[in-house]
KOLNU-844168 format. One record per residue (C-alpha): x, y, z. Coordinates in steps of 0.1 Angstrom, whole numbers, padded with zeros to 4 digits, always signed. Layout:
N
XYZ;...
% end
This chain:
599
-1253+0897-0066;-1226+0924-0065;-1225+0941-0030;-1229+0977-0033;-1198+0984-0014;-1174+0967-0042;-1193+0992-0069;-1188+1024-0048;-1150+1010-0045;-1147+1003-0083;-1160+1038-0091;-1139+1055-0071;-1108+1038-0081;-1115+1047-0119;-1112+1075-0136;-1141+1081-0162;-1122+1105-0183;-1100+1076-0192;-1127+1049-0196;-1154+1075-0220;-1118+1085-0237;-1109+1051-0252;-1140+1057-0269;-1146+1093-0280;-1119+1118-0284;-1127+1151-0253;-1110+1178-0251;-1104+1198-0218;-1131+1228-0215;-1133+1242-0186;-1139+1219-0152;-1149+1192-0175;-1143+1174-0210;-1164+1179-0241;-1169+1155-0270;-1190+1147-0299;-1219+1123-0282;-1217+1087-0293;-1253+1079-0285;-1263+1105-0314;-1255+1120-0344;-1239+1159-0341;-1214+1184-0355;-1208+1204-0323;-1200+1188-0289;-1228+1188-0262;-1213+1160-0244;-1197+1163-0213;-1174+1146-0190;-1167+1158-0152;-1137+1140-0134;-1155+1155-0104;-1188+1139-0101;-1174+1105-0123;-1201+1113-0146;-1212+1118-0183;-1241+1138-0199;-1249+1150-0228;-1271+1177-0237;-1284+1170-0268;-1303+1137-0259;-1301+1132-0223;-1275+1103-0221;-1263+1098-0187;-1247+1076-0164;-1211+1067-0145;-1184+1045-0162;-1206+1013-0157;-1233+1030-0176;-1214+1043-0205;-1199+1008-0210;-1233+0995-0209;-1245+1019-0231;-1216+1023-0260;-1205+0987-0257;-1242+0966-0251;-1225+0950-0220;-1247+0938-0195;-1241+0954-0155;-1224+0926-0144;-1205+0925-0177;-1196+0958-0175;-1185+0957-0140;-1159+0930-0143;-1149+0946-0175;-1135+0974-0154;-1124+0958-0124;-1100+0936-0148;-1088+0964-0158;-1083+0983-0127;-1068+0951-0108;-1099+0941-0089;-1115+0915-0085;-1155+0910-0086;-1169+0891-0053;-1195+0866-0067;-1212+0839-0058;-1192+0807-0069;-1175+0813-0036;-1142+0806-0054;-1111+0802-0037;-1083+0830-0046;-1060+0798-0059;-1086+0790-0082;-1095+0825-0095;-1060+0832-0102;-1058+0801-0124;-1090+0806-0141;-1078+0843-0147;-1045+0827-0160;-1059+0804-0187;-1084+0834-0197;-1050+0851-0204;-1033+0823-0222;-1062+0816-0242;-1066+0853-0253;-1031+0855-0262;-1033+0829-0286;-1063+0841-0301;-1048+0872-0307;-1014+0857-0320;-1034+0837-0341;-1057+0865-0356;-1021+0889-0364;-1005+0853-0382;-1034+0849-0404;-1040+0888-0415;-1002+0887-0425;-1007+0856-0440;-1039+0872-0462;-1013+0896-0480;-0988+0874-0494;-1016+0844-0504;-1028+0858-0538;-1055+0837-0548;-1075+0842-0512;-1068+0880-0523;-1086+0876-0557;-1111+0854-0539;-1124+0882-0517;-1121+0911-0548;-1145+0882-0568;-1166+0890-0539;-1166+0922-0545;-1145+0934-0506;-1118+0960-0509;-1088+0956-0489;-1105+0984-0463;-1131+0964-0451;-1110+0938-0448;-1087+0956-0427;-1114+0966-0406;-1128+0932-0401;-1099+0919-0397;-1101+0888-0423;-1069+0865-0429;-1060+0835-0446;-1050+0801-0430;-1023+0785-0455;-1031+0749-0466;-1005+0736-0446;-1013+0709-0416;-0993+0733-0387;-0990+0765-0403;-0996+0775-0369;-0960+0761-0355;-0943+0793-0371;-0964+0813-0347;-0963+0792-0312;-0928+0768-0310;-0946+0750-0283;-0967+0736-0307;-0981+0713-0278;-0994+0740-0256;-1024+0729-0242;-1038+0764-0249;-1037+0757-0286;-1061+0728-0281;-1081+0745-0255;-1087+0774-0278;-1097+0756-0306;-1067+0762-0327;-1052+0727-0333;-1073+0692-0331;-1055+0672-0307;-1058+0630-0316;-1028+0620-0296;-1050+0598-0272;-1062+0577-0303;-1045+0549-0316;-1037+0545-0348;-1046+0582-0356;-1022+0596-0387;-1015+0629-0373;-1016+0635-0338;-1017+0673-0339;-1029+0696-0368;-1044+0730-0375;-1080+0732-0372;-1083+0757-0400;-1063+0753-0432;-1066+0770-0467;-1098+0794-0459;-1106+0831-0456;-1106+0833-0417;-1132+0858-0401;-1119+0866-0366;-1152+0868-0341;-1148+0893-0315;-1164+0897-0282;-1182+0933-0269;-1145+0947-0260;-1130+0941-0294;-1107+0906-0284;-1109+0880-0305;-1124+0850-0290;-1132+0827-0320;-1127+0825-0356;-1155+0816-0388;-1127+0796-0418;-1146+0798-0451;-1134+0773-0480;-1122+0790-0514;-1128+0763-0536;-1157+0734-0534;-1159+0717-0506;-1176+0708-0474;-1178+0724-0447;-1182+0756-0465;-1182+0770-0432;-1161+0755-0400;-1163+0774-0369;-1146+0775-0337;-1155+0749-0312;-1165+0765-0279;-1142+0771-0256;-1137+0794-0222;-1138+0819-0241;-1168+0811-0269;-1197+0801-0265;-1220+0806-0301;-1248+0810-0289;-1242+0844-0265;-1219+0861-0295;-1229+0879-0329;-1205+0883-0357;-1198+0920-0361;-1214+0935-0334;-1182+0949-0321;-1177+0967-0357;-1215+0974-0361;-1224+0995-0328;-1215+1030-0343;-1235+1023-0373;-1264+1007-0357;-1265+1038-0340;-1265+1060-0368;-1286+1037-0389;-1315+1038-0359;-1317+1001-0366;-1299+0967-0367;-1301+0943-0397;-1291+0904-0387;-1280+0886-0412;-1273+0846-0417;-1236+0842-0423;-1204+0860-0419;-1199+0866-0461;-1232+0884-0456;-1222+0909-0428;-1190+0918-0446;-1206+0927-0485;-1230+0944-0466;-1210+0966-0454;-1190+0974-0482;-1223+0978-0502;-1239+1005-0475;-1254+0987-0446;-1225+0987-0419;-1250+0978-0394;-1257+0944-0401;-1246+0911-0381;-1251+0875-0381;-1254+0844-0353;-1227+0822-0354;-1239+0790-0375;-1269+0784-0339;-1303+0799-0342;-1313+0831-0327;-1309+0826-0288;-1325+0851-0263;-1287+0862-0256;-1286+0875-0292;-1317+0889-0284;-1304+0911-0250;-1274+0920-0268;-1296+0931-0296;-1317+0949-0278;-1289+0969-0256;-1277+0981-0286;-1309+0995-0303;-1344+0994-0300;-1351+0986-0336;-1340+0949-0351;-1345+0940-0381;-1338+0899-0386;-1332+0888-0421;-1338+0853-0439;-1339+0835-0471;-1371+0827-0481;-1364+0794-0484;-1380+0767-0458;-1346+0767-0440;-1349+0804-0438;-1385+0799-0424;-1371+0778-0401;-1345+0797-0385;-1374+0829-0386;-1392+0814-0362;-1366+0804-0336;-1357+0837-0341;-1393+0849-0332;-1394+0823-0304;-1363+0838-0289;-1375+0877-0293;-1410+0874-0275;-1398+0874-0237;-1380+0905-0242;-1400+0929-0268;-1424+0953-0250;-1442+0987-0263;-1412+1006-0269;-1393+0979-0291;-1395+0972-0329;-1390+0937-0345;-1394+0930-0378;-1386+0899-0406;-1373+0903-0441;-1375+0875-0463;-1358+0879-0498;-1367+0856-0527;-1354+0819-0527;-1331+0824-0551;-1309+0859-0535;-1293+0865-0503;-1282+0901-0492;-1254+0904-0510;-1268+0891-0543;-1302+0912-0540;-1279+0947-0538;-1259+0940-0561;-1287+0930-0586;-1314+0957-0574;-1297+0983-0558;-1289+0993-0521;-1322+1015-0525;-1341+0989-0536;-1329+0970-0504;-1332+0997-0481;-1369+0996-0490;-1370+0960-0483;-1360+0966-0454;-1382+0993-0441;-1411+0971-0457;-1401+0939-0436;-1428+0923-0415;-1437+0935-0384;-1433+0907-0357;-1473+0906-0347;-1482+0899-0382;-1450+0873-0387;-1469+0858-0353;-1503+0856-0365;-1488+0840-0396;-1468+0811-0378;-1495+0803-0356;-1528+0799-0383;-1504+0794-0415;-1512+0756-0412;-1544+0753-0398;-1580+0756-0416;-1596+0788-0392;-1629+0775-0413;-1629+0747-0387;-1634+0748-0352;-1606+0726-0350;-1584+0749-0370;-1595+0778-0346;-1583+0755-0318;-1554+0745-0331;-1542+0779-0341;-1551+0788-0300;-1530+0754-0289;-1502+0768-0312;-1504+0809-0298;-1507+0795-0260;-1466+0789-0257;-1463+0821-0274;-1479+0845-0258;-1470+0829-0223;-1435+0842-0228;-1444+0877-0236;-1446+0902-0200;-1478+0922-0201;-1478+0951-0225;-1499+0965-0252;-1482+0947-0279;-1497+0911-0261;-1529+0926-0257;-1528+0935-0297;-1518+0898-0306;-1544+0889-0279;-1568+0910-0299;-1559+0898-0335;-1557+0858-0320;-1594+0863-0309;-1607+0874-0340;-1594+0850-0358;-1605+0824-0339;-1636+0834-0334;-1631+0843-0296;-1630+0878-0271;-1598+0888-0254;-1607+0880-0222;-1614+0845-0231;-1579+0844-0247;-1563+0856-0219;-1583+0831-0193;-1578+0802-0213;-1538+0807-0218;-1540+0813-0178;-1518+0847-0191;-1499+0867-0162;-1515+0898-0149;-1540+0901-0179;-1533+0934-0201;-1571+0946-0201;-1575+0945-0161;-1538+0952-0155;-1549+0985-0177;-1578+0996-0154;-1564+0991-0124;-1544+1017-0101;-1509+1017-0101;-1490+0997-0079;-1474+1031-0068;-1481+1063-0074;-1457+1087-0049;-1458+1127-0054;-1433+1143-0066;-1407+1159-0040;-1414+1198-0040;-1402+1228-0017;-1377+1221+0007;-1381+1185+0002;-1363+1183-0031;-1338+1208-0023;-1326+1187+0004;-1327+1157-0024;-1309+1173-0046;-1282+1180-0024;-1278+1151-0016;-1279+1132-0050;-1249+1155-0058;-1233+1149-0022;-1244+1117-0008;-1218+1117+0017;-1237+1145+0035;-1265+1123+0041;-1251+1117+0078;-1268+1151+0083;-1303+1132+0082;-1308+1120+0113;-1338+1104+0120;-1358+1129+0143;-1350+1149+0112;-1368+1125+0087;-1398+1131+0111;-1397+1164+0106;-1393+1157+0064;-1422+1135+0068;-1446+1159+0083;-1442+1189+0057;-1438+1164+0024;-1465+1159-0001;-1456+1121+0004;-1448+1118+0037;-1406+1121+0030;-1409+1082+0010;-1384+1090-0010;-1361+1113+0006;-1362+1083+0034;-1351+1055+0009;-1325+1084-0009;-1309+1086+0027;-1315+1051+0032;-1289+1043+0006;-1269+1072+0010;-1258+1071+0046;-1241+1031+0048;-1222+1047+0019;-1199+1066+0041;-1177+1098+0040;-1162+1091+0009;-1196+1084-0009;-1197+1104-0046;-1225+1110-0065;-1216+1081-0094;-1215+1054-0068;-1250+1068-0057;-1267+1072-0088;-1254+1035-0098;-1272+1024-0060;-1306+1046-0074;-1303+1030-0109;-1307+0997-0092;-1338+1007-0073;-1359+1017-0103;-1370+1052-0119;-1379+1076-0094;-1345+1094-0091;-1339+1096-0128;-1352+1134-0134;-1330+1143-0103;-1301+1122-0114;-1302+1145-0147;-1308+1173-0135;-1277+1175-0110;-1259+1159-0141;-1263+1191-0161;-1258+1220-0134;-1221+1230-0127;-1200+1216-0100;-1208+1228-0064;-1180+1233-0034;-1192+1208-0006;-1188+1232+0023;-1214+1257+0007;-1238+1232+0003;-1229+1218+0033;-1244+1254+0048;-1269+1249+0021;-1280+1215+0037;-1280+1227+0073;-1305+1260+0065;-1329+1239+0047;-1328+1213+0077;-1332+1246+0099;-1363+1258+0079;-1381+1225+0082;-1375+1220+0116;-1385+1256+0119;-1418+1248+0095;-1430+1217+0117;-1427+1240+0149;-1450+1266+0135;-1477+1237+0123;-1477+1228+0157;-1477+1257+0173;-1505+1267+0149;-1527+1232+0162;-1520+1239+0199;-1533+1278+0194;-1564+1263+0177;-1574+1240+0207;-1573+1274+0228;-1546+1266+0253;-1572+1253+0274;-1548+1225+0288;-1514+1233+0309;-1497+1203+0287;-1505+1229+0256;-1497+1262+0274;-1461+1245+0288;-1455+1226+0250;-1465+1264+0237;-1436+1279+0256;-1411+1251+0248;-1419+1259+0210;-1411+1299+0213;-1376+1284+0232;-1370+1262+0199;-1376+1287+0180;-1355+1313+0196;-1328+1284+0199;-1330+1282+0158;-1328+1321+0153;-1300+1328+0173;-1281+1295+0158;-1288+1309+0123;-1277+1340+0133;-1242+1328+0150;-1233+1310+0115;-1242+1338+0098;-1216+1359+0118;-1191+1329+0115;-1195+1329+0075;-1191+1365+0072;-1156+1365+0092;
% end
């Protein structure tokens, strides 16, 4: 786990206006920077940038969040992800748990380096290569690419050479080149012809890029017959198949405007796709569907639409894809599968019926509860009892990976009928976590009021100033907790994480630390997104009358119980007296900052 103190560092080492800028173009308006949102599709600017809170919003839908949470966001990084992401590039480094001495981080961070470089070396040799190597050119018009979207996806060609590569690295026996996946190295085997030679050699190269654009593998795909049609980078430090997807990096903008993601089988199909209308597709990396693909899926949209041949092959791969999808779709997610006919792939079925036509296939695929229900009874006779219970032996896996939600309690519902059975005996039989029908009746596990009054004016100031936080001391929270609807619960946890923060707290570092806690400070995280910037001694005067008025509040309750007893007692009479003293004690201190304020 990262410690909270290295994130409050990292965000106050980098500037946000750079980090959002490599993505959007802003423009200086003001206090802040505008620019058109990237989360959403619009002709006039509602998105904003403030170098003073480290924080982005935009107005038209809401999005949010420090420079972690834009990368996250725009890019489909993950937190941790997105963390070291910007402490690379800032010159810090991430404390983790590998305990890794600062010898061996500085060599691992080395080879990372090396190993990029020769990606990237190899990626600019084989694009130039692609314009001089005329028949790999005609290859790709054949298929119907224009030179643009090869430009954009980077494609090359690897000559049919055995070291083609030597032009580009003299040291032809770096290790890096092995280690990369670049060269196949035989020089421990005896009697091997060629000790060292190109992995890939007369093919249309496809560079694979990770979430930040570098290339980290490469997909070689023969011109003429032969086998492997496809060869693929081995993995290395740097790849690992079955966490990438082919085209993400060039897909997110689309998959945003598209409100969906299309993912496809193969590389070829990813490219004609995009030059036929359908930028948003991508494709695994000759692996099934892993539940990385999934996550990074998922970050990026909540709408995925996975694509197959309808052969049994494509059936095949369908259901690992299902398999891998069910631990991470809830209510709010949308998977569906699209099988063409045996006999076309994408790329063949637009071209023969249209991208219309396609389109509509794709807004007709199946939704993943029926593709379910399918897999499950598909081979069993339900006129049988032990069809029924074989269909149930088949769902049990299934639905054990799925978290509670109202999409498992519809497959619960469609598995019973089928079978012959009620929900609730579904859900006892597969022993199912926190079943959906009870976990719907009962209370929630929390339910805390809303701040109001004085309460959430003292929240909000600090949200947007945590470092004043030091201002809540706790005979202070006891006062908080005697006025608030719930008792101060979450103004005690906001200055709970505000106040180890420090003096040079901001309010990016502090909405990251809330993030991590859950939902509850969203609306106010929003809310002091969108007003204007605020001078820290004003508030700070802010902060101290709204202290004074509940401290001023709880005196008057009190004074209010002690007068209803009837003052019988000289405890009350003397506590009675001490009150009026507090209170004078309050006026005249309100009145000698007044005085001091007006000088």
């Amino acid at each position: 786990m990262i410690p909270q103190s290295f994130i409050q560092d990292l965000l106050a080492r980098v500037d946000i206006v750079d980090v959002v800028g490599k993505y959007v173009q802003l423009k200086k308006g003001g206090a802040n920077y505008m620019g058109l949102c990237p989360f959403h599709n619009e002709k006039s600017p509602s998105f904003t940038v403030s170098p003073t809170k480290q924080f982005y919003h935009c107005f038209g839908c809401g999005a949010h969040g420090s420079s972690i949470g834009f990368l996250m966001e725009y890019s489909g990084l993950s937190f941790v992800d997105a963390v070291k992401d910007l402490a690379l590039n800032n010159g810090m480094v991430v404390p983790d748990d590998d305990r890794m001495l600062p010898a061996q981080r500085a060599e691992h961070t080395a080879k990372s380096l090396a190993l990029s470089e020769v990606m990237s070396k190899a990626c600019d040799f084989y694009r130039q290569q692609l314009r001089g190597a005329d028949h790999a050119i005609q290859y790709l018009k054949k298929r119907g690419l224009t030179g643009e979207i090869a430009a954009r996806f980077g494609l090359g060609y690897a000559p049919g050479a055995w070291d083609s590569l030597r032009s580009v690295f003299p040291d032809y026996s770096a290790h890096a080149l092995a280690e990369a996946g670049m060269v196949i190295d035989k020089s421990d085997e005896e009697g091997a012809h060629r000790k060292r030679y190109d992995r890939f050699r007369d093919r249309i190269m496809f560079p694979i890029r990770n979430a930040k654009g570098q290339v980290i593998g490469f997909g070689g795909r023969i011109l003429d017959q032969g086998e492997p049609k496809y060869l693929n980078s081995p993995e290395t430090p740097l790849y690992q198949k079955g966490m990438e997807l082919y085209g993400l990096f060039e897909a997110r903008q689309a998959i945003r405007d598209a409100g969906y993601v299309l993912v496809t089988e193969g590389y070829m199909d990813v490219v004609a796709l995009a030059q036929l209308g359908f930028p948003q597709a991508v494709a695994t990396l000759g692996t099934a569907c892993t539940s990385t693909h999934v996550q990074k899926l998922l970050r990026q949209t909540d709408h995925v639409v996975f694509s197959f041949d309808g052969d049994s092959a494509g059936r095949r791969a369908a259901r690992r894809a299902l398999d891998a999808c069910l631990a991470h779709v809830n209510d709010n997610k949308v998977i569906k599968f699209l099988f063409l006919p045996v006999e076309h792939d994408p790329d063949s079925f637009v071209r023969e019926f249209g991208a219309d036509a396609f389109a509509t296939e794709v807004q007709n695929a199946m939704p993943l509860s029926q593709f379910f229900i399918r897999e499950v009874s598909a081979e069993n006779d339900l006129g049988t009892a032990e069809g029924r219970a074989k269909t149930q032996f088949d769902a049990k896996p299934l639905l054990q990976q799925m978290v509670p939600s109202g999409l498992r309690l519809q497959l619960v519902r469609n598995l019973a009928q089928i079978t012959q059975s009620t929900p609730a005996e579904i859900e006892s039989l597969f022993e199912l976590s926190q079943p959906v029908a009870r976990a719907k009746i009962a209370p929630p596990k929390s339910r805390r009021s809303a701040p109001v009054g004085l309460e959430r004016q003292v929240m909000r100031i600090l949200v947007a100033h945590p470092s004043l936080a030091v201002m809540l001391t706790p005979a202070m929270l006891e006062c908080a907790a005697k006025i608030a609807p719930d008792g101060a619960e979450m103004l005690r946890q906001l200055v709970l994480i505000a106040q180890p923060m420090g003096e040079q707290a901001n309010f990016a570092a502090l909405a990251e630390n809330l993030r991590a806690t859950g939902s509850d400070f969203d609306g106010l995280i929003a809310e002091i997104a969108e007003q204007s910037e605020s001078e820290i001694g004003v508030v700070g005067m802010e902060l101290t009358g709204a202290l004074r008025q509940m401290r001023t509040q709880v005196l008057k309750m009190e004074m209010e119980q002690l007068a209803q007893r009837g003052l019988r007692e000289p405890a009350d009479v003397a506590r009675y007296r001490e009150i009026m003293q507090l209170q004078d004690a309050i006026r005249r201190e309100a009145e000698q900052e007044a005085s001091n304020s007006s000088v």
